[in-house]
C-alpha positions in Angstrom: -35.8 -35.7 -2.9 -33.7 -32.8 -2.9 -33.3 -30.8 -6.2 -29.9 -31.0 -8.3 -28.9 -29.0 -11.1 -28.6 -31.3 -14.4 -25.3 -32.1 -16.1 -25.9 -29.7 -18.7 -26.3 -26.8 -16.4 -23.5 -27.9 -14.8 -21.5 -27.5 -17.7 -23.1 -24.4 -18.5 -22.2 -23.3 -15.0 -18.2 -24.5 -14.9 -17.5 -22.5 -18.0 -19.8 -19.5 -16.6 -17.7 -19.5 -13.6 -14.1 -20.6 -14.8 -11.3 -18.0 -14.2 -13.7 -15.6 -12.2 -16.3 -17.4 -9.5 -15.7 -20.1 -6.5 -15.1 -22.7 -6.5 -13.4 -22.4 -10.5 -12.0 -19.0 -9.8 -8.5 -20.8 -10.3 -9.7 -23.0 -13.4 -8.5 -21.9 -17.0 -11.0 -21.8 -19.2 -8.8 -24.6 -21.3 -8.9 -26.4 -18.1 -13.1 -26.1 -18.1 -13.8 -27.0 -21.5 -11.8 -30.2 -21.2 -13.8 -31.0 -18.4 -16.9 -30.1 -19.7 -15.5 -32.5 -22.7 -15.1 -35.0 -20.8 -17.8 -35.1 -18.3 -20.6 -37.8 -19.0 -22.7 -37.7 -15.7 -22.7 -36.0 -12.3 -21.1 -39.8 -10.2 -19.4 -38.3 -7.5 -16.4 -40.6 -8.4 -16.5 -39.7 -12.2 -16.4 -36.1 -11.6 -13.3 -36.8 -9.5 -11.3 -38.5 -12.1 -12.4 -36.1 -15.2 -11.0 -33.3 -13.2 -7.9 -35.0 -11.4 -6.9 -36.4 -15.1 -6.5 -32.7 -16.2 -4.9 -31.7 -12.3 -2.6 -34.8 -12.8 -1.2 -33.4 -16.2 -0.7 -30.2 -15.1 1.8 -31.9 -12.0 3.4 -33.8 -14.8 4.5 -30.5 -16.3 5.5 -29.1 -13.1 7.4 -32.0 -12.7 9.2 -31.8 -15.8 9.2 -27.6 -16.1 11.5 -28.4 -12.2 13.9 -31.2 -13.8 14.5 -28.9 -16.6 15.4 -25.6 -13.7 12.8 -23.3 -15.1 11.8 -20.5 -13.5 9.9 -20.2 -10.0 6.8 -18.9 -11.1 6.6 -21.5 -14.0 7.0 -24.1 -11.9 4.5 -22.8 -9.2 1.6 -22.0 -11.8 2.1 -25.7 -13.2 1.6 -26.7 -9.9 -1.2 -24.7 -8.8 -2.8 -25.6 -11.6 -2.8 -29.5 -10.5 -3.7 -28.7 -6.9 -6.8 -26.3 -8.7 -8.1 -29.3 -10.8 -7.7 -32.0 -8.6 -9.3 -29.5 -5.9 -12.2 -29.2 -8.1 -12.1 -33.0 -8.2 -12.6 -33.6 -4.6 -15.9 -30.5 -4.3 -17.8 -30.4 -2.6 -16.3 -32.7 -0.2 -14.0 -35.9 0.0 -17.2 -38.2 0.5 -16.4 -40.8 -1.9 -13.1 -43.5 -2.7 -12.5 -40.7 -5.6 -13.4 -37.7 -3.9 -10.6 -38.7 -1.0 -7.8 -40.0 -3.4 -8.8 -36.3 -5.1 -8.1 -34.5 -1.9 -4.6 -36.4 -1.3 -3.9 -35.0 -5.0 -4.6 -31.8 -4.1 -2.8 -31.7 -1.1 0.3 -32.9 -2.8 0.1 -30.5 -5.5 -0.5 -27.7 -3.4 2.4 -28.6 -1.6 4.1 -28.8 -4.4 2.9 -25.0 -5.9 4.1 -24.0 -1.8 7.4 -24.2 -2.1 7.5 -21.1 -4.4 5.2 -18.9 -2.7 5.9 -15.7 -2.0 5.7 -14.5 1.0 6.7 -18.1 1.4 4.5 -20.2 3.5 5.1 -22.4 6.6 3.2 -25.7 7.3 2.7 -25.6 11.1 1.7 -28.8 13.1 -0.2 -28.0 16.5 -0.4 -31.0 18.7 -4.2 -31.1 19.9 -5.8 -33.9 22.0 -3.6 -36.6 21.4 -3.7 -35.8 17.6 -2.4 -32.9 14.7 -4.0 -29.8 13.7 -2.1 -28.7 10.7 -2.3 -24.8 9.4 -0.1 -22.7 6.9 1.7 -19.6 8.4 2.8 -16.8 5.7 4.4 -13.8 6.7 3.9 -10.2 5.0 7.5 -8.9 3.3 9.4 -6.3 5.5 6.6 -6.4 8.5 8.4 -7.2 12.3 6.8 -9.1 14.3 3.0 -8.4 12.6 -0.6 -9.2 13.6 -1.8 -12.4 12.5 -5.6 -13.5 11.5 -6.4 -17.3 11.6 -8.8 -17.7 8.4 -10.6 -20.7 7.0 -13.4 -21.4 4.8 -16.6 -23.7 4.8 -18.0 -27.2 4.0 -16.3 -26.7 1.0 -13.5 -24.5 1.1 -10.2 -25.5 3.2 -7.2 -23.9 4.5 -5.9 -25.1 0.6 -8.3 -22.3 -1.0 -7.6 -19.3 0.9 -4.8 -18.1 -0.8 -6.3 -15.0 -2.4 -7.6 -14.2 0.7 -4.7 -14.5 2.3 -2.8 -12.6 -0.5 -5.0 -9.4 0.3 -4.4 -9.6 4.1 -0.5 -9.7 3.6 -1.2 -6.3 1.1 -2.7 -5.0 4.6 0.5 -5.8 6.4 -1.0 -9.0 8.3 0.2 -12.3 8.6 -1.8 -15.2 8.0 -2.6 -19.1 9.3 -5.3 -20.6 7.6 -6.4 -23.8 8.9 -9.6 -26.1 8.1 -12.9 -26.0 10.5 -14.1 -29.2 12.6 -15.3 -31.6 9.9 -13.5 -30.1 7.3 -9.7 -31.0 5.5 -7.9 -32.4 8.0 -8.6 -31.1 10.8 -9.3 -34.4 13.3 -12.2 -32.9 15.1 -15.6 -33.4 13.9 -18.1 -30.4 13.9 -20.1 -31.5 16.4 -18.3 -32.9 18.8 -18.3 -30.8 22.0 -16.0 -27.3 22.4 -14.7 -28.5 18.8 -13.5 -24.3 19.0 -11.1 -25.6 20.6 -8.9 -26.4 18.1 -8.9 -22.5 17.4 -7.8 -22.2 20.8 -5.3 -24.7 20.1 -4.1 -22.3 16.9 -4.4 -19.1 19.6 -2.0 -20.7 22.3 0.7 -21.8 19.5 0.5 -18.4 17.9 0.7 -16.6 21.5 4.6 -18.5 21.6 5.8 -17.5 18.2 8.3 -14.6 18.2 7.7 -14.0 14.5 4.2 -12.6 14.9 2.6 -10.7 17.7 0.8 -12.9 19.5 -1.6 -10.2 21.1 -2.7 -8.8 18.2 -5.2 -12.1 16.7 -7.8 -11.3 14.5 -10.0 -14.2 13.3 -12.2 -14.6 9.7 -14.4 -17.7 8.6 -16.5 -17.9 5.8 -19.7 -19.3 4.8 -20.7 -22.2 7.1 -17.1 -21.7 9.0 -18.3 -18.0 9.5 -20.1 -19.6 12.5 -17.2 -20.7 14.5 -15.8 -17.4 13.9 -19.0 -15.7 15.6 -18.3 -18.3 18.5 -14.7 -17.4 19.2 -15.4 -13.7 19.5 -17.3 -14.5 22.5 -15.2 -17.4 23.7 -11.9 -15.9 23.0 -13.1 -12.3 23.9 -10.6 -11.7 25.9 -7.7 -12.9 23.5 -9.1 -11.9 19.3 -8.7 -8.6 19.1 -11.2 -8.7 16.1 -13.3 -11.1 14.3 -15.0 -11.4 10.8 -18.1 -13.6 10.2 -19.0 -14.0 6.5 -22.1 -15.8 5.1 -22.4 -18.0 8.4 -24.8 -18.5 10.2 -25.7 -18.1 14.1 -29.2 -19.1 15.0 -31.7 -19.1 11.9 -29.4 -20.7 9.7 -29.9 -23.9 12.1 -33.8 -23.9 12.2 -35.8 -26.6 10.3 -37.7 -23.7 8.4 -34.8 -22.5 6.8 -32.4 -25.3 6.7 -35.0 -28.0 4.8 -36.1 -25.6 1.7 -32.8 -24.1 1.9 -31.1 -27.4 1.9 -34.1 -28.9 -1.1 -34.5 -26.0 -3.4 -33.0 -22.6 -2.9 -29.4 -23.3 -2.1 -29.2 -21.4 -6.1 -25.4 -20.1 -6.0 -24.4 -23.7 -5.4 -22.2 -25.1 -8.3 -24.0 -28.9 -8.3 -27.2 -27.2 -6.8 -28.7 -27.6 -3.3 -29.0 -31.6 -3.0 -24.5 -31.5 -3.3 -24.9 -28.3 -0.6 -27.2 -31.0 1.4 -24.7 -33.7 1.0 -21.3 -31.5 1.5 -23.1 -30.2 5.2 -24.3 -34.0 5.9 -20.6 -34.9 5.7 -19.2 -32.3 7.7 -21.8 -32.9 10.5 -21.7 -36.1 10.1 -25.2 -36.9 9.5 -26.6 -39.4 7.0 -30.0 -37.2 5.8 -32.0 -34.2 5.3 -33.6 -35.7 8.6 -30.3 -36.2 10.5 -29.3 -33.1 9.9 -32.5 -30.7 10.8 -32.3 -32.6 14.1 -28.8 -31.4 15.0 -28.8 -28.4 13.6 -30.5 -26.3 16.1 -28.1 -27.6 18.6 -25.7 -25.1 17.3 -27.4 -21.8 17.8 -25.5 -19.1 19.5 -28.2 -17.6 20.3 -29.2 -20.9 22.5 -26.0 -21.5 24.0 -26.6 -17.9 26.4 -23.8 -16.8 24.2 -24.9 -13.7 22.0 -25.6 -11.2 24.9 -22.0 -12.3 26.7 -18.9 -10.6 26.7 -17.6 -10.2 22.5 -14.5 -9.1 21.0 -14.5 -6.8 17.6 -16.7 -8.5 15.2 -17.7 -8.0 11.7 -20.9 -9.2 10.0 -20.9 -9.3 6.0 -23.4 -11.2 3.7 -25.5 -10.5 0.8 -29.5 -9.3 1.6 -29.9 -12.0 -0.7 -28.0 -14.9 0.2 -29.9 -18.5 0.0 -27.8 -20.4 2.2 -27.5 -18.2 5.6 -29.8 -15.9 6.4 -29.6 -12.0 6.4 -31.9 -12.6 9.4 -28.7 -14.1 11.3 -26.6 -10.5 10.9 -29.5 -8.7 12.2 -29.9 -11.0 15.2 -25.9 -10.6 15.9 -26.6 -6.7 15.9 -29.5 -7.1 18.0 -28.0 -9.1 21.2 -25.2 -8.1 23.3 -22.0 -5.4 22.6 -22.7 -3.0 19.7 -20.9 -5.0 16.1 -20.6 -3.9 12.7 -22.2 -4.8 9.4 -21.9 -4.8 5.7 -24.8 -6.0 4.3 -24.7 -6.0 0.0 -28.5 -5.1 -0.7 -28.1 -7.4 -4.0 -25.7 -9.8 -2.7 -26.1 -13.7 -2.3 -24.4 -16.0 -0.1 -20.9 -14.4 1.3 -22.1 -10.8 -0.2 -21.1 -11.7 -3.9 -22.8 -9.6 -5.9 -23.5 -9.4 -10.0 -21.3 -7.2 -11.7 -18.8 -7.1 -8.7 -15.7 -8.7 -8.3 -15.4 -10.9 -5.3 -12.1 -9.6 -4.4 -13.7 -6.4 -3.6 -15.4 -7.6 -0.6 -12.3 -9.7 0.6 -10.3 -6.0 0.1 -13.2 -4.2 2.6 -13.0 -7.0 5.2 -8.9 -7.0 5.1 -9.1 -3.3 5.3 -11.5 -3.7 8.3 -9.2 -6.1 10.0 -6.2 -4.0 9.7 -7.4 -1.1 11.1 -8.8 -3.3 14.4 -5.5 -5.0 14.4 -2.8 -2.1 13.3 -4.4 0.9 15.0 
């Protein structure tokens, strides 16, 4: 039986992390304490409703702070406050009746907090196999036609949660589309299913045929367990990513049963409900049903494997922390190992995605942007 943090940690944890470390860095610490308040157990479904009840109030005010023709940014903190508590509500993943009616919250609020965004943002639709790939396009003040980086998170972050990443990259001068990985959000496309990059493809060819951007100037970025498809596309999309950031994915180790079952059972530490919700979140993105489901598939995913790593790759970036308990350092050093020469940053006292005590995570975010822009805006 996998291990699981107790609801008293938790607590411990959500007012710990409120205001300053993901998944909470968007959670007031008002916001945490009524939570914590209100929390009487760890049900999936009762965790949805304790938070949504606090996301739903705040979308009630934004409502009413609209009506009443307050100002922008009044408005679109109300908002983003709903979309950050009912976003909370659906973590790790929408696996549950509660956790999905969560996610539509979210979306809605978010939506809602989008329409005063600035640089404002564009929801783009991407036919794809007979279905919709949706992604949000922002464009960087006073920049013609600019690079563009496709970013997206994990089992756990979506194209919803990137916004202070994509903040950063606009500083830089880049525009952004953040999307959701296979068997994440909304994206249609499960995680396994075969040449499921393809709906970054997909995201490639529609941003090729956009006049707004420059369509030969595609930088790419996933994080945590989407740093993987990022690693992927700089060898499948060599010849059209111009550079690519991997951050706290994983490539080949990551996928073997003698990481993934401790990892997935007891060490998973930087986890907000503790390894057994990390096991759960990656059994529902996979689309496995155990521990056992899940060691089996795994390898199937290597890079290493697939004859990839010592093909043709474009620009890429490795970042993580020496520490990290959810992908291995040992992954960076096999990407530096195999095929064209990459680049590293490796944070000697860093956990998963290179956070690091006493650092703020923005800091890393500002060193990949920088890194980006001087690949893309040479």
């Amino acid at each position: 039986m996998s291990a699981e943090r107790t609801l008293e940690q938790v607590k411990a944890e959500i007012i710990r992390r409120a205001g300053r470390n993901s998944p909470l860095e968007h959670i007031s610490a008002g916001d945490a304490q009524a939570a914590v308040a209100a929390l009487t157990s760890l049900e999936r479904d009762h965790w949805a409703a304790v938070w949504c009840a606090i996301g739903l109030r705040h979308e009630a005010e934004g409502d009413a702070l609209r009506r009443r023709g307050a100002d922008a940014t009044t408005i679109r903190d109300a908002y983003f406050l709903a979309y950050a508590n009912c976003r909370t509500g659906r973590y790790p993943v929408a696996s549950t009746p509660g956790k999905a009616e969560a996610y539509l919250h979210s979306l809605r609020c978010f939506r809602k907090a989008a329409q005063y965004f600035d640089p404002p943002l564009q929801v783009v639709e991407i036919p794809f196999a007979g279905k919709m790939l949706t992604g949000y396009l922002q464009l960087p003040a006073g920049v013609s036609r600019p690079p563009v980086v496709i970013h997206w998170g994990g089992v756990d972050g979506w194209k919803e949660d990137r916004q202070r990443n994509s903040g950063i990259l606009h500083a830089q001068g880049l525009a952004t589309l953040t999307m959701d990985m296979p068997g994440a959000g909304d994206n249609p496309v499960r995680f396994m299913a075969p040449d499921a990059e393809r709906t970054f493809s997909a995201a490639i060819d529609h941003l090729q045929q956009r006049d707004e951007v420059d369509g030969a100037r595609i930088g790419v970025w996933g994080g945590s367990f989407g740093g993987y498809w990022a690693a992927k596309l700089a060898h499948v999309e060599a010849a059209r990513i111009k550079a690519a950031v991997i951050q706290g994915g994983n490539v080949h180790h990551g996928f073997q049963r003698e990481w993934l079952e401790p990892a997935l059972t007891r060490t998973a530490s930087t986890y907000l409900l503790g390894p057994s919700s990390l096991l759960d979140a990656r059994s529902w993105v996979l689309g496995a049903r155990t521990l056992e489901e899940v060691l089996a598939m795994a390898p199937r995913l290597s890079l290493l494997d697939q004859g990839l790593l010592d093909g043709p790759c474009a620009p890429l970036l490795a970042v993580n922390g020496k520490l990290d308990d959810q992908a291995p350092i040992a992954d960076v050093h096999i990407l530096l190992e195999h095929g064209t020469p990459k680049t590293a940053r490796i944070y000697p006292d860093g956990g998963h995605m290179g956070r690091t005590p006493g650092m703020k995570e923005r800091v890393i975010a500002e060193q990949i942007a920088q890194w980006l822009r001087d690949r893309l805006m040479p």
